[in-house]
C-alpha positions in Angstrom: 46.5 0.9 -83.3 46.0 0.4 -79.5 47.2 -2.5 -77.8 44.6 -4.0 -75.1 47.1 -4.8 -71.7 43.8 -5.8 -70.3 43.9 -8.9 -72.5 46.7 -10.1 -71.4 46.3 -11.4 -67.8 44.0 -9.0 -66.7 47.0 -6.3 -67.4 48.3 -7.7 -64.2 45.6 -6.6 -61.9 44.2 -8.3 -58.9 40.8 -7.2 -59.5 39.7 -5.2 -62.6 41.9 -3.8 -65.2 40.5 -0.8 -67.8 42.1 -0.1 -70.9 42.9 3.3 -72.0 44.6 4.5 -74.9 48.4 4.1 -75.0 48.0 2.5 -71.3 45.7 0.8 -68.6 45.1 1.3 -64.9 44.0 -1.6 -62.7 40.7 -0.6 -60.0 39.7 -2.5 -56.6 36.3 -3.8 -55.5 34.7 -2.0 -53.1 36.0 -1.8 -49.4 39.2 -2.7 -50.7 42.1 0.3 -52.2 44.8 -0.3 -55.1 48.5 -0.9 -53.6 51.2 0.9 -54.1 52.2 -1.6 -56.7 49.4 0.1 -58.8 48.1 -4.0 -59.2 47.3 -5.5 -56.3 43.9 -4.9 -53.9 43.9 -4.7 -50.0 41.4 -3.9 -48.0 40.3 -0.4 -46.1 38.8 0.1 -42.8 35.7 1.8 -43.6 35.4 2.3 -39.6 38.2 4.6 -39.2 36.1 6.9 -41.6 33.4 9.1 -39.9 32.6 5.8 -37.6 31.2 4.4 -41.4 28.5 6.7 -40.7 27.4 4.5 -38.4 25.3 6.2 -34.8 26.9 3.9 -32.1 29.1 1.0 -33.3 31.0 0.2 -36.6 32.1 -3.5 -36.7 34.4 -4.1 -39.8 33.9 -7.5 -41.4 36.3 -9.7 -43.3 34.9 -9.2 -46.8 35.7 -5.6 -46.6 32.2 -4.3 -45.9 31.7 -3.0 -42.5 28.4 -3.3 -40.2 26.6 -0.8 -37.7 25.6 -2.2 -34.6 23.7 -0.9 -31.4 23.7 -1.0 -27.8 22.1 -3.0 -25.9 18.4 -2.1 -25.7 18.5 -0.9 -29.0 18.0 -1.7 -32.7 18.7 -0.5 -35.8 16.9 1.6 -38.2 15.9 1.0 -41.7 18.7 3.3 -43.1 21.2 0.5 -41.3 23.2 3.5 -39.7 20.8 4.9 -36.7 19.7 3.3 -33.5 16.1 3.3 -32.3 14.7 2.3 -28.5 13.9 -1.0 -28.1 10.8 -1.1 -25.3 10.7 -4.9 -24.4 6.9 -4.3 -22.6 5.2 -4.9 -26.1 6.1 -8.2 -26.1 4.1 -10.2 -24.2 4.4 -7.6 -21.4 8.0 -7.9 -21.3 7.3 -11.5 -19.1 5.7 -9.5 -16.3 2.4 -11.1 -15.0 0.9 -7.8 -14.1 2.3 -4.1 -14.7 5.6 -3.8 -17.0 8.5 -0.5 -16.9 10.9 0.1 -19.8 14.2 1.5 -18.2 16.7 2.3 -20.8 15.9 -1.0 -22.8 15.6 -3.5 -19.7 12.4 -4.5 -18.3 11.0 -3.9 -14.7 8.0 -5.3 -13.5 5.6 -4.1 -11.1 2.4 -5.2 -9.3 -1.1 -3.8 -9.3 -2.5 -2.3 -5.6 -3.1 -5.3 -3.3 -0.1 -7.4 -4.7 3.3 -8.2 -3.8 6.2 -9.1 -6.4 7.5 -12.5 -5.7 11.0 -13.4 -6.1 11.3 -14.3 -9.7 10.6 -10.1 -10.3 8.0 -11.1 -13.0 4.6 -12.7 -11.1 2.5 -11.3 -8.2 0.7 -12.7 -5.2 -1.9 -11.5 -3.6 -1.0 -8.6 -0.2 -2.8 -10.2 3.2 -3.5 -6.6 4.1 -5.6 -8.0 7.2 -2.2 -10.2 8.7 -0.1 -7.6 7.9 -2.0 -4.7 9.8 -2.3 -2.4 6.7 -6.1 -2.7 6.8 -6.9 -0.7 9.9 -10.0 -2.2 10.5 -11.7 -1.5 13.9 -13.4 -4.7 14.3 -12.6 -8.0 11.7 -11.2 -8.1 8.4 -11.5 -9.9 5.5 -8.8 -10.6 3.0 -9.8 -10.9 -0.4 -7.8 -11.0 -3.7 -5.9 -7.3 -4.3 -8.4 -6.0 -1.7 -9.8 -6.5 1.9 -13.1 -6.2 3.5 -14.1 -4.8 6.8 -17.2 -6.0 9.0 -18.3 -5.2 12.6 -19.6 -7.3 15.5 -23.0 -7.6 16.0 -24.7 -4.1 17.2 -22.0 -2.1 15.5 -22.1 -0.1 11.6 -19.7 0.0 9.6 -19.4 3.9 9.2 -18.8 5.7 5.9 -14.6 5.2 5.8 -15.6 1.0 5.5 -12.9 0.1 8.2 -14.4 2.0 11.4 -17.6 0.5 13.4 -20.3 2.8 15.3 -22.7 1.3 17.8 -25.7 1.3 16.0 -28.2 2.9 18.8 -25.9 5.9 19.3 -26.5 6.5 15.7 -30.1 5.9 15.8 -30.7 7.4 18.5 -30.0 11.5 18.7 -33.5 12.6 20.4 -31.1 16.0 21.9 -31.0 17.2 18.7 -34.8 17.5 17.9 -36.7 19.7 20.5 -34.4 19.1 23.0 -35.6 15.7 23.7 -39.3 16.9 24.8 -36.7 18.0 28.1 -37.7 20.8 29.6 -33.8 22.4 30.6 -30.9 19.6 30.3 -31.2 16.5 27.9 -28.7 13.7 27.4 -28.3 11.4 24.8 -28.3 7.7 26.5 -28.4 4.0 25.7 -32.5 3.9 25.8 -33.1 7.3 24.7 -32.8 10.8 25.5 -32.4 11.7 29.1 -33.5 14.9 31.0 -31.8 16.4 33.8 -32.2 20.0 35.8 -30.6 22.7 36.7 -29.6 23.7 40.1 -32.9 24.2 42.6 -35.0 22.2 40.1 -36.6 18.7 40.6 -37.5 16.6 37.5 -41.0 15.6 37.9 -42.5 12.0 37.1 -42.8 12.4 33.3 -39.1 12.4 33.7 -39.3 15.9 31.1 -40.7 19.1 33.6 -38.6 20.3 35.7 -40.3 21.9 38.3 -38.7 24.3 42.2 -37.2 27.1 43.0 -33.7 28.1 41.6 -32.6 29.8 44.5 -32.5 26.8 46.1 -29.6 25.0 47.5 -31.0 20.9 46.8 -30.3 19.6 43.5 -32.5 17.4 41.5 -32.7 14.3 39.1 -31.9 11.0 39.9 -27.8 10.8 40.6 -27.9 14.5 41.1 -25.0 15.7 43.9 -25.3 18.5 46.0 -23.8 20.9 43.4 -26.8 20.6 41.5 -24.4 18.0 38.5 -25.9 14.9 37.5 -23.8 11.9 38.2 -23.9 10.5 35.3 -21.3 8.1 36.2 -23.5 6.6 38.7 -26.8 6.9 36.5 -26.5 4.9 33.2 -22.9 6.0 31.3 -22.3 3.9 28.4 -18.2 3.5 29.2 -17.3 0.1 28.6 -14.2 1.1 31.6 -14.0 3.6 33.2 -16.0 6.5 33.7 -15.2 10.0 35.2 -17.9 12.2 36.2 -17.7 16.1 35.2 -19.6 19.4 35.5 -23.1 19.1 33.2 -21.6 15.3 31.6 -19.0 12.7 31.8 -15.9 11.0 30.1 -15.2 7.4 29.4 -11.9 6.0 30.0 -10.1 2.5 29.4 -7.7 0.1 30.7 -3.6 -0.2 30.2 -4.1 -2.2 26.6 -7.1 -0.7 25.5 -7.7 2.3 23.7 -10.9 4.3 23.8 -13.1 3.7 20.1 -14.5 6.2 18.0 -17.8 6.2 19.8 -16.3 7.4 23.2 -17.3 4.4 24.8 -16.3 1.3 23.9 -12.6 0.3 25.1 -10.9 -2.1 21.8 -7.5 -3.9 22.7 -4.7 -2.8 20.7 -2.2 -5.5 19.9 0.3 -4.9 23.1 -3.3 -4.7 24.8 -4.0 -8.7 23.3 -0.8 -10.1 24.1 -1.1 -8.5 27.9 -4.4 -9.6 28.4 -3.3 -12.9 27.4 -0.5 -13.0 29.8 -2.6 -11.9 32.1 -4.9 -14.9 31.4 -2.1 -17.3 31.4 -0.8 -15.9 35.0 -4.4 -16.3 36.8 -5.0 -19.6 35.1 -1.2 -21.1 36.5 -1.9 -19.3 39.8 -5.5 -20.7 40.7 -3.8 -24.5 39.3 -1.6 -23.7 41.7 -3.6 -22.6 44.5 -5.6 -25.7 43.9 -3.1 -27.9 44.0 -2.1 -26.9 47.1 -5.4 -27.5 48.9 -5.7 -30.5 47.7 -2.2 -31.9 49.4 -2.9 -30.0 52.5 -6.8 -31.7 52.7 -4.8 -34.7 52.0 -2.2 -34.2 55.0 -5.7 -33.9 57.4 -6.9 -37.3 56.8 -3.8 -38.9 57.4 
């Protein structure tokens, strides 16, 4: 008959003991391994096996079992073993007030067009586009929130790119292009309408559109016309807000040190270097006739003395 050493004590074992026939062997729990002593339990890294199966990290915990862990930005899967992406802009925008980046786990915010990040690398404010000079408008701007708004002064369009302005009666007006003005040779485009001029050895008659002599002739004619037969247009009616410079069969406008010459070719707008001069300038004249007064007013003093 077999004698059960389980029965006694647990055959000696730390953890179980099975009976066999004739004997008995003594088994551990799990993440623990039998002594030498054949009795006794102590327990086995299950890291330093194959990383425990575990992806990244295997973290061996004082019950024996062992844990998988991830890096930061990650999580782990259902299985317990592999890592997955964690992509913090699902939640709540990852704190960002406007746009929001996942870099490798870690969030990075961004603003929409027209916005600035602020300090705190979460929340926007609005861009000035107008005080910062990124508008490029020709005439005023007007910030508004993420955007900006150009407008011209009176007598000017805004053209078709919304920041430059046109005069609005060189735009209207374009008589040249449709039957040459009702001119008989030369027509101009001017302020009140078109203009018509002659050739060389011809006189513009007194419905300011014939042009009436002989072309062998040596006279010009038109009003402003030089000997040379060219119109001075210069002299005439130029629309050049400046300067004005007279060439063969028309004319160029030109501006002042500051000033630059606007899309119409005739209008001179101060750039900024052009402001602060003019201011100076201002400034200078203003101290100088102060000045210039003062000093009459001590010497008219000194004559009634």
């Amino acid at each position: 008959m077999d004698l059960d050493e389980c029965s006694a004590y647990n055959g000696g074992c730390q953890h179980t003991c099975i009976n066999t026939p004739g004997s008995y062997n003594c088994e551990c729990h799990a993440g623990t391994r039998l002594h030498a002593d054949g009795k006794t339990c102590v327990t086995t890294n299950l890291c330093t096996i194959n990383n425990g199966g575990c992806e990244h990290e295997c973290v061996q915990l004082p019950s024996g079992w062992y844990q998988c862990r991830c890096p930061h930005g990650y999580r782990l899967k259902d299985d317990g073993k592999r890592c997955e992406a964690i992509d913090p802009c699902t939640n709540k925008t990852g704190g960002c007030s406007q746009k929001c980046h996942n870099e490798g786990g870690s969030v990075r915010c961004d603003c929409r067009a027209g916005f600035q990040l602020n300090a705190d690398g979460r929340t926007c404010d609005d861009l000035n586009e107008c005080s910062l000079g990124l508008a490029q408008c020709s005439h005023v701007c007007h910030n508004t929130r993420g955007s900006f708004a150009c407008s011209c002064y009176p007598g000017y369009s805004l053209g078709p790119s919304k920041k430059h302005c046109y005069r609005i009666e060189l735009e209207l007006i374009s008589g040249c292009e449709r039957n040459n003005g009702g001119c008989f040779q030369r027509c101009e485009n001017a302020r009140g309408g078109p203009r018509c001029h002659c050739l060389q050895g011809y006189v513009l008659e007194s419905d300011g559109k014939t042009c009436t002599g002989d072309p062998t002739a040596t006279a010009g004619s038109g009003c402003g016309s030089s000997s040379s037969g060219d119109v001075d247009e210069c002299a005439a009616d130029s629309c050049c807000s400046h300067y004005c410079t007279n060439n063969p069969g028309g004319y160029e406008c030109g501006c002042r040190a500051g000033y630059r010459l606007g899309i119409d070719g005739c209008a001179c707008d101060a750039n900024a270097s052009g402001r602060a001069a003019l201011a100076h300038r201002l400034s200078q004249r203003f101290a100088m006739t102060a000045a210039q007064t003062a000093l009459g007013q001590h010497r008219d003093a000194g004559r009634w003395r």
